[in-house]
Each structure stands twice: as structure tokens, then as C-alpha cells.
C-alpha positions in Angstrom: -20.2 -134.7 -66.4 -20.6 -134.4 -70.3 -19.6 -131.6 -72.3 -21.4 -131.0 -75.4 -20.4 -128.5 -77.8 -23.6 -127.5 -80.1 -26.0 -126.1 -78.0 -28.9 -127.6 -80.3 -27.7 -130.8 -79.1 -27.8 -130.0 -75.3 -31.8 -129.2 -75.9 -32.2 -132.4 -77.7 -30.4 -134.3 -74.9 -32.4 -132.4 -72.1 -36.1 -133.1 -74.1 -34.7 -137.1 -72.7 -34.9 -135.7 -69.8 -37.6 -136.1 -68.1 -38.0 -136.7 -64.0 -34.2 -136.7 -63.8 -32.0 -134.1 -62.0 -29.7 -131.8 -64.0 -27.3 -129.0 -63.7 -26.2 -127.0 -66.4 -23.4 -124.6 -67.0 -20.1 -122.9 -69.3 -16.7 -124.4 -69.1 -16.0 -120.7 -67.1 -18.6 -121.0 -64.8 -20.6 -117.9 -65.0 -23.9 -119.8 -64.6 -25.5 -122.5 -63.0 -29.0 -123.9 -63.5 -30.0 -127.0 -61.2 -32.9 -128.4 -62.1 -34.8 -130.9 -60.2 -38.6 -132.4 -59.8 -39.7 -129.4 -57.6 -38.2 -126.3 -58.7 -35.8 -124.4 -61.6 -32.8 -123.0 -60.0 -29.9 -120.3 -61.1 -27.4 -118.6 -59.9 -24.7 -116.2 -61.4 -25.3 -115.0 -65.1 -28.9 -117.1 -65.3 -30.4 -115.2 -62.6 -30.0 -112.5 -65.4 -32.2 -115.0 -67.5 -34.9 -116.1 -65.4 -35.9 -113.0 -63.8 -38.1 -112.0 -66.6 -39.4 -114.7 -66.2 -40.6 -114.2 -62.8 -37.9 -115.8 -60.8 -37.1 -114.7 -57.5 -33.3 -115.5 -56.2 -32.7 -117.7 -53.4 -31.2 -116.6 -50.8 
């Protein structure tokens, strides 16, 4: 685990990327993306984020 303070720096970090498995959230845990070769994943606050995106929740 890395915490990074300037969220510019967590894009540039993330453009390194590729093919590897991530997850993402705040020190308070409102939000989790998990992101992986096959599929974008949120729960909590970032379901709030992707749906307009088109996202459906997993159940």
C-alpha cells in the first residue's frame, strides 16, 4: 500500500500502469475501485461515479 497525497500524481502513477491489478481508495474508506485486466470495479461512494457511466453494481 502507497499513499500519495496530490491526486495529479496518483494519475501519473496509474498511466504506469498498464496490465497490472490495482485498487484505489480514501484514508476513510468511502470508496473502493479494483481494477483488473477484465473489468472496472466500485463500491461505496464510486458506484456514485461510474453509474453515468453505464455501470451496473455487482451484486
Amino acid at each position: 500500500m502507497i499513499k500519495i497525497s496530490n491526486a495529479q500524481k496518483t494519475g501519473e502513477l496509474l498511466l504506469q500502469c498498464s496490465g497490472m491489478e490495482y485498487f484505489l481508495s480514501n484514508e476513510a474508506s468511502t470508496y473502493l475501485i479494483a481494477v483488473n485486466w477484465y473489468v472496472v470495479e466500485g463500491a461505496g461512494e464510486a458506484l456514485q461515479w461510474m453509474e453515468p457511466l453505464g455501470a451496473t453494481p455487482i451484486e
